[in-house]
SERO-4910 file (N, C-alpha, C, O; in steps of 0.05 Angstrom, whole numbers):
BEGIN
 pado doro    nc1    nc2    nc3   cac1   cac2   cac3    cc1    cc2    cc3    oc1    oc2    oc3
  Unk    A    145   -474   -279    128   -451   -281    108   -451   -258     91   -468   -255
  Unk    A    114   -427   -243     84   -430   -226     65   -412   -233     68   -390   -243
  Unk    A     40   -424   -226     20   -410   -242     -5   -407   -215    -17   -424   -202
  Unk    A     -7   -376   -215    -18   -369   -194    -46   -359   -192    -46   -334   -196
  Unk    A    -75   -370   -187    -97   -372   -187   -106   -349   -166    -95   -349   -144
  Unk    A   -126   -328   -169   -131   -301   -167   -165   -318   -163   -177   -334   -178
  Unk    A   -172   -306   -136   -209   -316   -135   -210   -284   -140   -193   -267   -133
  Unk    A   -241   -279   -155   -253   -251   -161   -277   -249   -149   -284   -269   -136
  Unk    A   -290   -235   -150   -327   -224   -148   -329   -208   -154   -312   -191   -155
  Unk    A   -359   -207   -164   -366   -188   -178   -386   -158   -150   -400   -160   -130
  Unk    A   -373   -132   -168   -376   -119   -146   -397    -99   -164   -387    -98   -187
  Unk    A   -424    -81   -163   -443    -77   -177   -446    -54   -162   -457    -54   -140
  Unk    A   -438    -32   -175   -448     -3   -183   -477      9   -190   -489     -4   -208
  Unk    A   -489     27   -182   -507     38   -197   -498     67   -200   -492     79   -179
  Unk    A   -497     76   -217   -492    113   -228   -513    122   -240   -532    107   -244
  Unk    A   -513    152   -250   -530    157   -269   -532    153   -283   -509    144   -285
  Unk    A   -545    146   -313   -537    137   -344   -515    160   -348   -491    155   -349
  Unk    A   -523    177   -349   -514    205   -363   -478    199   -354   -460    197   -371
  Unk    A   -476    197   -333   -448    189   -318   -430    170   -332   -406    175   -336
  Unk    A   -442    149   -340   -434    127   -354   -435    135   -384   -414    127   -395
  Unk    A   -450    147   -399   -449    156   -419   -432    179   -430   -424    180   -454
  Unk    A   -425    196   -411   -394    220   -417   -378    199   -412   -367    191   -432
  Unk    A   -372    184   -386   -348    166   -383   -341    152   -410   -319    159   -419
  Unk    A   -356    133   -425   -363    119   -441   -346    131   -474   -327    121   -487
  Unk    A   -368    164   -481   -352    172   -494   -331    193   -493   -324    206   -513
  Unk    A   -321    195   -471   -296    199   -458   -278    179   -478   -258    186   -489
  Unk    A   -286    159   -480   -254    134   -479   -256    116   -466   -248     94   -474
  Unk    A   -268    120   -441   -261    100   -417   -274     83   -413   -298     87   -414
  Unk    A   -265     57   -406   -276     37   -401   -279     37   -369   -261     36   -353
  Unk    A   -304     38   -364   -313     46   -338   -315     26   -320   -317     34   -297
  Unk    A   -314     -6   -325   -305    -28   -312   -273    -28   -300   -266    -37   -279
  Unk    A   -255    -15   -322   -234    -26   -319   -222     -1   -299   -206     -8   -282
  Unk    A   -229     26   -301   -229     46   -283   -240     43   -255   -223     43   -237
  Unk    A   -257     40   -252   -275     29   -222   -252      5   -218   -234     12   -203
  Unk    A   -249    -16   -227   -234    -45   -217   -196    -33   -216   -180    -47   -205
  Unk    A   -190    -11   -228   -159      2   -217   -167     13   -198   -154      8   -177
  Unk    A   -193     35   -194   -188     52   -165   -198     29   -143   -201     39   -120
  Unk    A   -202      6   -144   -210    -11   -116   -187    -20   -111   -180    -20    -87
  Unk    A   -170    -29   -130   -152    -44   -133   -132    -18   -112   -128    -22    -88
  Unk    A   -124      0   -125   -111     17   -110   -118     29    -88   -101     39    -74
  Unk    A   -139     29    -83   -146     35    -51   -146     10    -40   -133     16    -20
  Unk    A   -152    -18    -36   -145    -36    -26   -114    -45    -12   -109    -57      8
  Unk    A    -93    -31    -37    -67    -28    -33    -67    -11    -11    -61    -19     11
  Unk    A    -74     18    -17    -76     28      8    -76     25     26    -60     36     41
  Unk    A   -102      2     36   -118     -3     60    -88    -24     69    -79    -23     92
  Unk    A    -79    -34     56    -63    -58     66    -30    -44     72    -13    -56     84
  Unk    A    -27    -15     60     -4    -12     71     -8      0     95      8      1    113
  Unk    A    -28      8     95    -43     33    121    -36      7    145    -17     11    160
  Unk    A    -50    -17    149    -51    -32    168    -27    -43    165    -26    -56    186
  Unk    A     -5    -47    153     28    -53    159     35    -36    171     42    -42    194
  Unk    A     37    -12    163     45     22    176     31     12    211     47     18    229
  Unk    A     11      2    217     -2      9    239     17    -14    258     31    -14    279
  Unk    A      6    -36    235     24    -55    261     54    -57    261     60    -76    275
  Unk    A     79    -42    249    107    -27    252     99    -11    279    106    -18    302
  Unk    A     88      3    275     74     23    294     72     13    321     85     24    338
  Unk    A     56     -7    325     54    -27    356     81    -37    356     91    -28    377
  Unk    A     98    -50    343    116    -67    342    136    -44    361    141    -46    386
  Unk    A    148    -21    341    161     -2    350    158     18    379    174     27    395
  Unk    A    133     18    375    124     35    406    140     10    430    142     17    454
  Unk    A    150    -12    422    153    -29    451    189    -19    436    202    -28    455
  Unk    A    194    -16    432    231    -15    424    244     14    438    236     37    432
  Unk    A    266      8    457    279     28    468    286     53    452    279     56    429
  Unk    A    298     71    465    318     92    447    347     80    456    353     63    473
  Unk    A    359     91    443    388     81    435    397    103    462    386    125    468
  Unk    A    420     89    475    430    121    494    442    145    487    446    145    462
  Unk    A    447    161    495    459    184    482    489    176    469    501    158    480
  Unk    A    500    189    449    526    174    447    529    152    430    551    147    421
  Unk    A    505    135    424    515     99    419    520    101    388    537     86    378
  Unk    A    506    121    369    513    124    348    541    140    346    545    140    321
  Unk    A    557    151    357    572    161    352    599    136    350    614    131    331
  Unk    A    596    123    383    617    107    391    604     78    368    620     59    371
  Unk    A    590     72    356    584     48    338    598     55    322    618     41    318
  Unk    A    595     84    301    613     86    279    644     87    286    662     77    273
  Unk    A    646    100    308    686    101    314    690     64    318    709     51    312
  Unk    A    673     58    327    680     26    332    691      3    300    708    -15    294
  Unk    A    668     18    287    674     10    256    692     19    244    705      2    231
  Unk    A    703     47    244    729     60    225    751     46    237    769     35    224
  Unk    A    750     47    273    773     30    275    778      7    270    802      2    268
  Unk    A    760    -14    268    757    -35    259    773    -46    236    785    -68    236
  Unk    A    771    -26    214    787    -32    185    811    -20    183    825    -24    163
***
């Protein structure tokens, strides 16, 4: 079993009462709302900077010549 250890901090809001008080009797648990939308924009932030560095990686990669996809697939049908 591996068992995988998560470090946290605590991250401290100030709102209006009134804000917290509709939220509140809304339903919602306003810790656990605030700690999904960070959570999901952090995801964000981290696919945004994958996307970026694909991005550098790719800008250095040729184009294919005219043609190469055509003659790759006839290379394969005849193949089998």
């Amino acid at each position: 079993m591996i068992l995988t250890v998560f470090m946290s901090t605590v991250v401290s809001v100030r709102v209006r009462e009134e804000v917290k008080r509709i939220l509140e009797e809304s339903g919602l648990n306003v810790g656990e709302e605030i700690r999904r939308y960070l959570e999901e924009l952090a995801w964000m932030m981290k696919i945004k900077r994958m996307i970026e560095k694909w991005d550098n990686i790719l800008r250095d990669v040729r184009s294919s010549e005219a043609g190469f996809s055509e003659e790759s697939v006839r290379e394969d049908r005849e193949g089998h």
